[in-house]
C-alpha positions as CSV (number, residue, x, y, z in Angstrom):
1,X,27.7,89.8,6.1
2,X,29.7,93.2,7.2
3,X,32.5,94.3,4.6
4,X,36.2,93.9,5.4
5,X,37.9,97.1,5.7
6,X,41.4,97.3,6.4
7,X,41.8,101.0,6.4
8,X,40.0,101.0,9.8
9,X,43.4,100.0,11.2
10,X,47.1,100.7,11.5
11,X,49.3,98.3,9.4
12,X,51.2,97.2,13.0
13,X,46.8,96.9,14.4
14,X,46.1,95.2,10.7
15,X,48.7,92.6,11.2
16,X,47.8,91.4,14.3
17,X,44.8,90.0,13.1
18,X,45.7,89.6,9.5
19,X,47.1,85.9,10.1
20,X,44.2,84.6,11.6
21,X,41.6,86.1,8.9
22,X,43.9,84.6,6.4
23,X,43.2,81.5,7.7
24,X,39.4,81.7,7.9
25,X,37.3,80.9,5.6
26,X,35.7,84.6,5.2
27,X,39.0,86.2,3.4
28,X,38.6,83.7,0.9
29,X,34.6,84.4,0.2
30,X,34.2,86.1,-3.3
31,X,32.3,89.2,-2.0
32,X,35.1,90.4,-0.5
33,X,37.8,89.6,-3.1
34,X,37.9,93.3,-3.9
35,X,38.1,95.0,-0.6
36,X,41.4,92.2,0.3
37,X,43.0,93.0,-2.7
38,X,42.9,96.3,-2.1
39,X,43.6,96.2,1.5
40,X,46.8,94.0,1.1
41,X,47.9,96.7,-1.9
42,X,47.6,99.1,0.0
43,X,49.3,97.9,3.1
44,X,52.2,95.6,1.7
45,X,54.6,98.3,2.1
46,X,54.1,99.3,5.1
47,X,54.3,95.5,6.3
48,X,58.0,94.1,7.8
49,X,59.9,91.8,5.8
50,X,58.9,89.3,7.8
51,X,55.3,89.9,8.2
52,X,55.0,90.1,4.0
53,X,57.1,86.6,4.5
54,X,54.2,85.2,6.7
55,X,51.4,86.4,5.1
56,X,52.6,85.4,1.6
57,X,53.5,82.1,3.1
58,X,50.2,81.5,3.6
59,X,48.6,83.2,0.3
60,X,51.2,80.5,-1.3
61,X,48.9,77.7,0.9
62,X,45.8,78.8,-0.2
63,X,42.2,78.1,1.2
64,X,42.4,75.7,3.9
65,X,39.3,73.6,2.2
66,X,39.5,72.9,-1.3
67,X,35.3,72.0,-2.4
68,X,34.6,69.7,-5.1
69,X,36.2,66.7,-7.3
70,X,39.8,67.1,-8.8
71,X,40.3,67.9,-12.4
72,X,37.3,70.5,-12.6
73,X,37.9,74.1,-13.9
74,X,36.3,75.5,-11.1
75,X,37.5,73.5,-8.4
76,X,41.3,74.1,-9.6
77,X,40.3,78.1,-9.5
78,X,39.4,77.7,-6.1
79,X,42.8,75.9,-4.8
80,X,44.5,78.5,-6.5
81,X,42.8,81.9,-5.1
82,X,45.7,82.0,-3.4
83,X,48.7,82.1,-6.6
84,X,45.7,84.3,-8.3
85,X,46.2,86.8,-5.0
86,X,50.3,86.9,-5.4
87,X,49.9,86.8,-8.8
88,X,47.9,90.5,-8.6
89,X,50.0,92.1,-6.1
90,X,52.7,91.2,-8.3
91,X,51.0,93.4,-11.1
92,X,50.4,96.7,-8.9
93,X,54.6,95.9,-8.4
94,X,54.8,94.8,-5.2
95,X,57.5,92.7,-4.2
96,X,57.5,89.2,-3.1
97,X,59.9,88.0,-0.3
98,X,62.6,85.9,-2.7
99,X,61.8,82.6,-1.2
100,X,58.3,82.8,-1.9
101,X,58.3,83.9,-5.4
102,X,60.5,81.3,-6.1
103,X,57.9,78.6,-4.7
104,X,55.1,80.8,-6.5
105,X,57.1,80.4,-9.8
106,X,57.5,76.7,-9.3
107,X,54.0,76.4,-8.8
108,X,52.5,78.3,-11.5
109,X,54.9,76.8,-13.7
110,X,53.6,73.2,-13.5
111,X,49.5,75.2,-13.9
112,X,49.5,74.2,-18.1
113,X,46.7,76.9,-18.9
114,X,47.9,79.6,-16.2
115,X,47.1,83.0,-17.3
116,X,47.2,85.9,-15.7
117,X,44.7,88.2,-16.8
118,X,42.5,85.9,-14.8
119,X,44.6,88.2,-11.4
120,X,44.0,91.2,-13.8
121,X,40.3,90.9,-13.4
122,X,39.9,89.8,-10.0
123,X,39.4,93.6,-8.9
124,X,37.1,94.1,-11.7
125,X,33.4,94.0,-11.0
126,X,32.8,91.8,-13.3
127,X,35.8,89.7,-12.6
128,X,35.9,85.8,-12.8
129,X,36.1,84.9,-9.1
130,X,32.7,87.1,-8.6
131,X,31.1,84.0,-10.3
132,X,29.3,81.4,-8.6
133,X,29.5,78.0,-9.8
134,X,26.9,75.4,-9.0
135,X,26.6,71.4,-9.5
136,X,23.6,70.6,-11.9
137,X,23.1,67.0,-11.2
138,X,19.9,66.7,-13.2
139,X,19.8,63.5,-15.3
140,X,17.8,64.5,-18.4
141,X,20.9,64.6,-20.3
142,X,21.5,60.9,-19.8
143,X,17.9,59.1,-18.8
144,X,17.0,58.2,-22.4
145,X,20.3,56.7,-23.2
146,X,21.5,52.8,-23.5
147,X,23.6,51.7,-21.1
148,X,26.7,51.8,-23.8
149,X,26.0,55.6,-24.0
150,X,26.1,56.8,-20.8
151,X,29.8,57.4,-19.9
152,X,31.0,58.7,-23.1
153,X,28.0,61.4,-22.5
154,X,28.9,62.2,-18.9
155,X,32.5,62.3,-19.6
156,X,31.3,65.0,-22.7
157,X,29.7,67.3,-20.0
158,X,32.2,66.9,-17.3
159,X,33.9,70.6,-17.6
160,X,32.4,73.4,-15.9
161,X,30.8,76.0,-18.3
162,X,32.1,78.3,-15.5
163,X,30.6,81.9,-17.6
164,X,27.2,79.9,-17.5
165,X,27.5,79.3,-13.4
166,X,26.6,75.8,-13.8
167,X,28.4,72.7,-13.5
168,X,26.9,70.1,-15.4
169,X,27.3,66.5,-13.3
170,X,24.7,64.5,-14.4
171,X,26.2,61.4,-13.6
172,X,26.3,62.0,-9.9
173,X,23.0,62.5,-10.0
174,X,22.1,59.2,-12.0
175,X,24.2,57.1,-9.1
176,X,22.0,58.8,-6.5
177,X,19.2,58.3,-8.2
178,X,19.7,55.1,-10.1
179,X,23.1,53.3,-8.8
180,X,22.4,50.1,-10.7
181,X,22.5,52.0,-14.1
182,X,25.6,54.3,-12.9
183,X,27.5,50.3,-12.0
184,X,26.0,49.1,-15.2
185,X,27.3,51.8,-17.7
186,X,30.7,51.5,-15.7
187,X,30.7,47.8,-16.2
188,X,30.2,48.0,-19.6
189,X,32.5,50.7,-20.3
190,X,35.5,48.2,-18.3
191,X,34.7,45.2,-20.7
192,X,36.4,47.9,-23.4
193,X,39.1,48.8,-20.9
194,X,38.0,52.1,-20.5
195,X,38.4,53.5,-16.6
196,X,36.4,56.7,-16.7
197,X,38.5,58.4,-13.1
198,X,35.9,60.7,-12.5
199,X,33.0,58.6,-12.8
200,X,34.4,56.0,-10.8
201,X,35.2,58.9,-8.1
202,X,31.2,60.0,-8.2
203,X,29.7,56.3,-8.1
204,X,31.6,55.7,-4.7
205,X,31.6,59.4,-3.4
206,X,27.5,59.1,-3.8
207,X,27.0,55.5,-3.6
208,X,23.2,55.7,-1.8
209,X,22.4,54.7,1.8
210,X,19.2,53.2,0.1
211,X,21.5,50.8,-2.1
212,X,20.7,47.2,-0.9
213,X,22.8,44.9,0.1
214,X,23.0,42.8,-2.7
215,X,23.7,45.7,-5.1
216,X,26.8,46.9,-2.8
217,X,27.7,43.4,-3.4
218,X,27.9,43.8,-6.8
219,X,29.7,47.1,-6.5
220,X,32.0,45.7,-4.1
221,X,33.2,42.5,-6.6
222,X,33.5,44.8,-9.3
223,X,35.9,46.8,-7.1
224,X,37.7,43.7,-6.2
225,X,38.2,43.4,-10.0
226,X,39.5,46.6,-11.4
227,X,43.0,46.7,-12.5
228,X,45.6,47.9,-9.4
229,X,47.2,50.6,-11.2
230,X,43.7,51.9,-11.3
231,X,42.9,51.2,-8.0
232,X,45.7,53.8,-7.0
233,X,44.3,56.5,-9.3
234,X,41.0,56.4,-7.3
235,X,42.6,55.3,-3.8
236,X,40.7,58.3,-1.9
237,X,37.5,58.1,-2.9
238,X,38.1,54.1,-2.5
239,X,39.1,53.9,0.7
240,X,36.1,56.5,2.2
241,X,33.7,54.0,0.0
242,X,35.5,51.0,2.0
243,X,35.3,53.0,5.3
244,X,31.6,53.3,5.2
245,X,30.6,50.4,3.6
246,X,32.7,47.4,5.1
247,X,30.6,46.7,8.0
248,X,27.9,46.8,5.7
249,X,29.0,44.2,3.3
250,X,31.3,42.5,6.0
251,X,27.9,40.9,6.9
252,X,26.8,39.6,3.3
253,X,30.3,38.6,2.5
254,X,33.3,38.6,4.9
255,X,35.6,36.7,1.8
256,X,34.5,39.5,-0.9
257,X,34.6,42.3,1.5
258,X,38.5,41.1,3.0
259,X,39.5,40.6,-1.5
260,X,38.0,44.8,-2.0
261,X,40.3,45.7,1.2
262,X,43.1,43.7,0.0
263,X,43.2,44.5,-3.7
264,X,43.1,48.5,-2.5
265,X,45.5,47.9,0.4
266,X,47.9,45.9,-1.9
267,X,47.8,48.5,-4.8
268,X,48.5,51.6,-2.3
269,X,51.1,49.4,-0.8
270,X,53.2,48.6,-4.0
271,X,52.9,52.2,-5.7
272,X,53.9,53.4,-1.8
273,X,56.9,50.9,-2.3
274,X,57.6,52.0,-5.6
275,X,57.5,55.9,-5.6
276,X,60.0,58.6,-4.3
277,X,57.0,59.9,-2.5
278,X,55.9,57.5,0.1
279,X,52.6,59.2,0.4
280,X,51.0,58.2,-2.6
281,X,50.6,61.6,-4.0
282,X,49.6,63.3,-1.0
283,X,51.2,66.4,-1.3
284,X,50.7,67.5,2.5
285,X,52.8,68.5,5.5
286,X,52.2,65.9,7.7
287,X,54.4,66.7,10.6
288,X,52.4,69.9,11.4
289,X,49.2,67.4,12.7
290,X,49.8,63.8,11.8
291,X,47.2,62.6,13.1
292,X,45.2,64.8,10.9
293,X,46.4,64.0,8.0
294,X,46.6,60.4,8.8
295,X,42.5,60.0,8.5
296,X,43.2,61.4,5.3
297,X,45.5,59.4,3.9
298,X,44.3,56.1,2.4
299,X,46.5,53.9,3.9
300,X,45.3,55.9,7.7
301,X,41.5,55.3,6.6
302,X,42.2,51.8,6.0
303,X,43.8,51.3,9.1
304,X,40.8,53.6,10.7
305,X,38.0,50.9,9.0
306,X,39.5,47.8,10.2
307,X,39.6,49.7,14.1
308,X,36.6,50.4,13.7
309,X,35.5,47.1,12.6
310,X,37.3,45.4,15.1
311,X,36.0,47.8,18.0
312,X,32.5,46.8,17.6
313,X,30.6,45.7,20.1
314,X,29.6,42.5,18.2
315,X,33.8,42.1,17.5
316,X,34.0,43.1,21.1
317,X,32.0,40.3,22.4
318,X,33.8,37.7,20.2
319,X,37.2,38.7,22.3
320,X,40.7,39.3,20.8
321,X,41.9,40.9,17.5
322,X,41.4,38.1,15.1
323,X,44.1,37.0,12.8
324,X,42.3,37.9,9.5
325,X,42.5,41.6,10.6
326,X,45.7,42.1,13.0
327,X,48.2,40.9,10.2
328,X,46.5,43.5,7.7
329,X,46.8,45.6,10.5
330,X,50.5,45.1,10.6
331,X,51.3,45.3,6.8
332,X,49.5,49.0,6.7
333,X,52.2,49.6,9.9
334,X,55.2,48.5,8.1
335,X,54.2,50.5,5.0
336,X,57.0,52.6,3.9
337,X,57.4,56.2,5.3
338,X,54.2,58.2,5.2
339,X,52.1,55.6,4.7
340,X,52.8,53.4,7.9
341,X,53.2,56.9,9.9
342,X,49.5,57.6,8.9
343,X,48.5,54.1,10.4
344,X,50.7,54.6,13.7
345,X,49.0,57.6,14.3
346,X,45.4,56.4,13.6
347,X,46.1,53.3,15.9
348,X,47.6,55.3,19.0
349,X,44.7,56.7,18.2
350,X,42.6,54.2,19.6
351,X,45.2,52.3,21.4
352,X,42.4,51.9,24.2
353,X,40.5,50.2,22.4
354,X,42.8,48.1,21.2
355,X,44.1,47.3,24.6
356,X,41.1,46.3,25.6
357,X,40.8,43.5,22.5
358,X,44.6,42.3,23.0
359,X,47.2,43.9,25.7
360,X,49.7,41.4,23.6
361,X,49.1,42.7,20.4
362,X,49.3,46.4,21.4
363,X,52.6,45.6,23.2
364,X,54.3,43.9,20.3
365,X,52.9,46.5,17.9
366,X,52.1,49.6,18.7
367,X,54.3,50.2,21.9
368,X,57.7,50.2,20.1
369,X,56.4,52.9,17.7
370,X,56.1,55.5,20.9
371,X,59.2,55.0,21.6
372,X,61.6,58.0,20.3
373,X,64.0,56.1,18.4
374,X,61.3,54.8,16.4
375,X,60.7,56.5,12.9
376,X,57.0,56.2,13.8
377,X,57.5,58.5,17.5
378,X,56.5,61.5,16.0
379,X,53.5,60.2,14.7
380,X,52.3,57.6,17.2
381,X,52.5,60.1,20.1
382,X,50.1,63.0,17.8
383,X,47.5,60.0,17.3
384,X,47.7,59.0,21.0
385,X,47.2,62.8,22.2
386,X,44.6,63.5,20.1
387,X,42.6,61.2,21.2
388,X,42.7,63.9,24.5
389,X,42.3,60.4,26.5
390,X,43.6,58.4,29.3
391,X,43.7,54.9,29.0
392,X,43.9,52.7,31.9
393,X,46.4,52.2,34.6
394,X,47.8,49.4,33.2
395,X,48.5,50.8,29.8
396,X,49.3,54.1,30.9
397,X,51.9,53.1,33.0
398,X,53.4,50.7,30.2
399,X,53.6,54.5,28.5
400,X,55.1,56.3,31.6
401,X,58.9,55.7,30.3
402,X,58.5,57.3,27.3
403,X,55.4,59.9,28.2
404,X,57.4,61.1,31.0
405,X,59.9,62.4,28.6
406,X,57.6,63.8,25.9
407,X,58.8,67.3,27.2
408,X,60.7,68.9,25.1
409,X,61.7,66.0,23.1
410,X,57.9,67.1,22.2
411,X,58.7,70.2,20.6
412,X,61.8,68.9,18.3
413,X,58.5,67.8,16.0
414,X,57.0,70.8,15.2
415,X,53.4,70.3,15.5
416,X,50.9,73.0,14.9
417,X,47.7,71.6,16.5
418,X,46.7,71.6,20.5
419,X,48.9,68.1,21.1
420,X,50.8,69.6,23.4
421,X,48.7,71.4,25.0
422,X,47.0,68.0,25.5
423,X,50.4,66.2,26.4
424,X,50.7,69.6,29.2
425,X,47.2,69.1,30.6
426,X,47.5,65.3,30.6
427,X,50.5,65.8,32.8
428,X,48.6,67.7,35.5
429,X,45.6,65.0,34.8
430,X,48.3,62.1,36.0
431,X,49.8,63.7,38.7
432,X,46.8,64.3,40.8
433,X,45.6,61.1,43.2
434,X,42.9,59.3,41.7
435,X,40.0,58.7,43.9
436,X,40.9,55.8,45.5
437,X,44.3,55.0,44.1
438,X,47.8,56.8,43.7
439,X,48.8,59.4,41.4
440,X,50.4,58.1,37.6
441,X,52.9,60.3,37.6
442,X,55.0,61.1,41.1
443,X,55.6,64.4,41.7
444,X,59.0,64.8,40.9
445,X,58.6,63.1,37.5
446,X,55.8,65.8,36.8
447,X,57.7,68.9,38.0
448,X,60.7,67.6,35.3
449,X,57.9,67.7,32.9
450,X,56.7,71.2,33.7
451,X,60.2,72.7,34.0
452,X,60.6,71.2,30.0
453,X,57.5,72.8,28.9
454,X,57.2,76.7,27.5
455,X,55.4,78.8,29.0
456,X,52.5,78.7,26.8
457,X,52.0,75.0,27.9
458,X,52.8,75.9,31.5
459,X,49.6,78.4,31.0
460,X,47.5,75.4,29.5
461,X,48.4,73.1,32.7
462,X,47.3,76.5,34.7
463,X,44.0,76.6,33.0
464,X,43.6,72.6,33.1
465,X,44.2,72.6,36.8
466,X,41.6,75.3,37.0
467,X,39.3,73.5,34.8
468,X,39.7,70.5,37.6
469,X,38.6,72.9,39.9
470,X,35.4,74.5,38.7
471,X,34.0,70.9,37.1
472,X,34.8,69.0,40.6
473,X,33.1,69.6,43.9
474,X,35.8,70.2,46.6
475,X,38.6,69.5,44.3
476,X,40.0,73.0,45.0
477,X,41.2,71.8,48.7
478,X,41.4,67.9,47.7
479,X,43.4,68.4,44.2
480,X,44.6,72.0,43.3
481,X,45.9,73.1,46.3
482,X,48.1,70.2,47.2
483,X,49.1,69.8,43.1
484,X,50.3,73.3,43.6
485,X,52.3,72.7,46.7
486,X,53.6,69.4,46.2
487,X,54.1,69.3,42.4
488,X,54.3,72.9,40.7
489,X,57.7,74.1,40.4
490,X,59.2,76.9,42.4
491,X,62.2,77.7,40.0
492,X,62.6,81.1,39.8
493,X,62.8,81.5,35.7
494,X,59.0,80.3,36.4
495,X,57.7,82.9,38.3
496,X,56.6,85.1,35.2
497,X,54.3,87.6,34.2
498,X,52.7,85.1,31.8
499,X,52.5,82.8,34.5
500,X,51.0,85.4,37.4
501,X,48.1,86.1,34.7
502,X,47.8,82.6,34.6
503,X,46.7,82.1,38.0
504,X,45.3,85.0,38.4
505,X,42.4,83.7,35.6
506,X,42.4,80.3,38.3
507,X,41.9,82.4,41.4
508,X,39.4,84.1,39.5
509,X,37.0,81.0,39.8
510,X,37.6,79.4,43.3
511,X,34.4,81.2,45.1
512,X,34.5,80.1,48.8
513,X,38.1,78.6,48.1
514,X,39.9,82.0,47.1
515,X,41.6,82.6,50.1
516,X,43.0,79.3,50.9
517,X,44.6,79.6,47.7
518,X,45.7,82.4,47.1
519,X,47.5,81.5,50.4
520,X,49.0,78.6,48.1
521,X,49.8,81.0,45.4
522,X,51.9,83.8,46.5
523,X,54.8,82.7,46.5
524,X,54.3,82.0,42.8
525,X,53.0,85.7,41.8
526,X,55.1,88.7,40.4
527,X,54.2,92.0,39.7
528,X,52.6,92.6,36.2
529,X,52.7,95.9,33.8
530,X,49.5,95.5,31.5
531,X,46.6,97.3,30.8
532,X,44.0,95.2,28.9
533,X,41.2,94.0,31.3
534,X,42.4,91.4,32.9
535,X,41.1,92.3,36.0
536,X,37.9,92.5,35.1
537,X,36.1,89.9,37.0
538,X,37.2,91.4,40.2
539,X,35.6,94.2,39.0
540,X,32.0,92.9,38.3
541,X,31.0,89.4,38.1
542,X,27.9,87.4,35.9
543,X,26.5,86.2,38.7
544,X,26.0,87.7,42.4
545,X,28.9,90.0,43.4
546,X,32.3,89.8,42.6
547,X,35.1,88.3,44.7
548,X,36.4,91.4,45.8
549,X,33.2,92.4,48.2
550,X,33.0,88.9,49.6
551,X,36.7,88.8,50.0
552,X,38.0,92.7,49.8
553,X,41.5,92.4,52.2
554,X,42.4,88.8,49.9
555,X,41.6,91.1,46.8
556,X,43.7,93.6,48.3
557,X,46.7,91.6,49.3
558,X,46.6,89.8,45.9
559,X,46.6,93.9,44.2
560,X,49.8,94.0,46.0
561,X,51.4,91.5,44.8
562,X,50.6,92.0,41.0
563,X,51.5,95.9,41.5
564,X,54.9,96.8,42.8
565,X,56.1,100.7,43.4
566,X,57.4,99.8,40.3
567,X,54.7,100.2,38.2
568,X,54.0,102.7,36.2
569,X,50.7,102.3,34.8
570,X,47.7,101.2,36.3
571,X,45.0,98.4,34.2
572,X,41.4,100.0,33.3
573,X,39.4,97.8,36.3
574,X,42.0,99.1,39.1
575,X,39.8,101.9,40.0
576,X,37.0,100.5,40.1
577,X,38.4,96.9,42.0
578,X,39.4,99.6,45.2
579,X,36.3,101.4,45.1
580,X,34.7,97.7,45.6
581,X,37.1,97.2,48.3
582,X,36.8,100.8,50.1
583,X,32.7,99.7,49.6
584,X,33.2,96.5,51.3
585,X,35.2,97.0,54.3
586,X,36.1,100.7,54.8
587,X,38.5,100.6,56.9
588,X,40.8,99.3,54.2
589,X,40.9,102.5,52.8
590,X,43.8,103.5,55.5
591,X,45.7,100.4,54.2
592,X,49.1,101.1,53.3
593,X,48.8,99.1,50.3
594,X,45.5,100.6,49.5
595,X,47.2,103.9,49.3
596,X,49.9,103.0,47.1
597,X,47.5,101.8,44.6
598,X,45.2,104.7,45.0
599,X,48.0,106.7,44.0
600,X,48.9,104.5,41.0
601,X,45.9,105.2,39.6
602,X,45.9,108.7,40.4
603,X,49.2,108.9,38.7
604,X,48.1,107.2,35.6
């Protein structure tokens, strides 16, 4: 893997792409701890205030993915790389927007054994982060032990000798290899009242495919038994156990596998009801993508199992949502805050589906939550989009009211994820005719929807209404073209540069149907002062020749267009586009047009 080496670039050329390698998972890598440190020391002063804001902002979030089980030594190093980072800057005396080293204060503050020689040494060679730590799961350490034994052992070798590089986890090893000792030496160690977390954690986290069904029996009453405030301790790795496994015991047991579900959907439910923080001790920003976080959260993955269930094709045949799973359904929906938000959004999610088990259900349900007055709007409407499909005319146009709307009630929520470019692209997706039946959305009601949108959104309807296009045969001259004249816009504040580039990247890929639209698109173009290669494919083309020598006086007239006598500088492919065009029909090169632009780029 190549180095990272900031002093390549400008601090204004650094920043641009500084955000998004943040973000990856390569700044974070340990062979290149050094080389960031450096590079951010370096360039932190010659940052704006509000670029040092936004890059500490998200050295404050740390990694995006956080490997391992909670409580380790090396797992909590990794989650925070990113106070460790601040933390050294803060040594070579740079200074930390106020907002952010008050939240970094907060937060090493509540760290019991923070130290900060561990930043010290993180451009040292031999520094701590340079240290690769690995599971050992080998079960030597526990084979030759009685059952009574077992836990008190595993629990002994549960910290990370993190100098050594190994992390001893013998224990998740014994439930992947032997599961009924692991459930044993649990059992056992219950009869005493003793709730080992992280072995509980490991024996559902690794619980075998191989296991047979009457052992995950077993497991699954011994689940049904363990006390609730314990339940809510272990309530993630629970509720993935539950997700995998309740088809599977569903068919051994539907009585034992409905009391596991209920004693863990109960216990989330009443410490939900009973803490400040409705999420259970989730400690995420859910608004940004709550659909995302919703199949993270236990009370979403519950809700997600018993869809999922239900959606089956042997439920499927049976017909309707049966009682035994639409009123657990509805308690996970009227959970407080956080915790019924994460199962709205997992059930707009699939309202399809769900439609298709019991229209009544979904309409006394789920359909109130979409609307905006509802608490649950926010994240119904993420769960529905994200799904990225339309369900039938029926349904959608129970959804029309509301849907019709979205834009730019949509942006009030702050969402950082493609939803609305989904919600932009769906509206283009309803407002062309169906084959053989009207258009969802008439065109006035989508022009108010694309007048609400920004113009990033506006671009992804532009690129969706090319995508129709390209994937459809014929559906330039039976779908794009009359979209564009009946529906698109003509408002004046619309006709932007952003916009022109926009179609420019459609026209780009009509072939045989460039003229004819480009005919539909003038009166939607406007000169454009840029000079990255945008033009490029008019220059040379992957396959066979590029538009311009099939179609040199359209390419021409559209040059016009994008390039007034006001322009000043010409883009890189310009000269090259009107040697294609002199190439192709010569006697263009006498154009008027052609000459102004031959002397744009002489001028450049």
């Amino acid at each position: 893997m190549g180095r990272f080496n900031g002093a390549y670039f400008s601090a204004p050329e650094s920043y641009e792409v500084l955000p998004a390698f943040v973000s990856s998972g390569i700044f974070w890598e340990h062979d290149i701890c050094r080389e960031v440190l450096f590079y951010l020391g370096d360039r932190w002063d010659d940052f704006t205030s509000e670029q040092r804001t936004e890059v500490a902002q998200l050295l404050l979030q740390g990694p995006d993915e956080v490997r391992g089980d909670e409580n380790r030594y090396a797992s909590r190093l990794e989650k925070d790389r990113g106070l460790l980072y601040l933390q050294w800057l803060l040594l070579q005396g740079k200074a930390l927007p106020k907002i952010i080293l008050k939240s970094f204060r907060r937060k090493i503050a509540e760290i019991p054994d923070w130290d900060e020689t561990f930043a010290e040494n993180l451009t040292n060679y031999d520094g701590l982060l340079a240290i690769n730590v690995e599971a050992d799961e080998s079960t030597e350490s526990l084979s030759d032990l009685p059952i009574n034994a077992i836990t008190d052992r595993a629990i002994s070798m549960q910290r990370a000798d993190y100098f050594s590089g190994l992390d001893p986890r013998p224990f998740d090893g014994l439930v992947k290899e032997n599961p009924r000792k692991a459930l044993a030496a649990l059992s056992h160690a219950s009869k005493n009242g003793n709730y080992p977390k992280l072995l509980w954690a490991a024996l559902l986290r690794h619980w075998p495919e191989a296991a047979s069904l009457r052992l995950t029996g077993v497991l699954a009453e011994r689940l049904a038994r363990l006390p609730e405030n314990f339940v809510v301790e272990i309530k993630d790795p629970f509720a993935r156990w539950l997700e995998k496994w309740f088809g599977f015991g569903f068919r051994s047991s539907e009585d034992r596998m409905l009391r596991v579900f209920d004693h863990l959907m109960h216990g989330i439910l009443e410490a939900a009801q009973n803490q400040d923080d409705p999420g259970v001790g989730h400690n995420t920003d859910r608004i940004k993508s709550p659909h995302s976080h919703a199949t993270n959260h236990p009370v979403g993955i519950l809700a997600q199992t018993l869809v999922r269930f239900v959606s089956s094709r042997e439920r499927l045949e049976k017909g309707g949502i049966h009682e035994e799973f639409s009123e657990r359904l509805e308690l996970l929906l009227d959970a407080p805050a956080k915790s019924g938000e994460s199962a709205a959004a997992v059930l707009a999610h699939s309202i399809s589906q769900l439609y298709l088990l019991s229209p009544a259900w979904v309409f006394q349900h789920l359909m109130p939550r979409m609307k905006f007055e509802h608490p649950h709007s926010s994240a119904s409407w993420h769960g529905f989009l994200s799904s990225a499909h339309i369900p039938n005319s029926d349904l959608m146009m129970r959804l029309k009211p509301t849907f019709q709307d979205l834009f730019p009630r949509i942006y009030a929520w702050h969402w950082e994820d493609g939803a609305t470019r989904i919600a932009s692209q769906m509206v283009v997706a309803l407002a062309i005719k169906r084959s053989g039946g009207e258009a969802l959305l008439q065109p006035k009601e989508a022009r108010h929807c694309i007048r609400n949108m920004t113009n990033q959104n506006r671009k992804d309807a532009v690129e969706h209404l090319r995508r129709v296009g390209v994937e459809s045969e014929g559906a330039w001259s039976t779908s794009v073209i009359p979209f564009i004249e009946n529906v698109w816009p003509r408002d004046v504040r619309l006709k932007t540069a952003t916009l022109t580039m926009a179609w420019v990247s459609l026209l780009e890929r009509t072939g045989d149907s460039f003229l004819l639209t480009l005919r539909t698109l003038r009166k939607f173009l406007v000169p454009v002062e840029r000079e990255s290669h945008w033009l490029y494919s008019f220059s040379r083309a992957a396959r066979g020749a590029p538009l311009t020598m099939k179609y040199p006086e359209g390419v021409l007239e559209l040059l016009a267009l994008l390039f007034s006598r006001h322009t000043r500088r010409a883009p890189y492919e310009l000269a090259q586009i009107l040697d294609l065009i002199e190439e192709a029909s010569s006697e263009l090169a006498g154009d008027g047009r052609f000459l102004r632009l031959q002397g744009l780029v002489e001028s450049t």
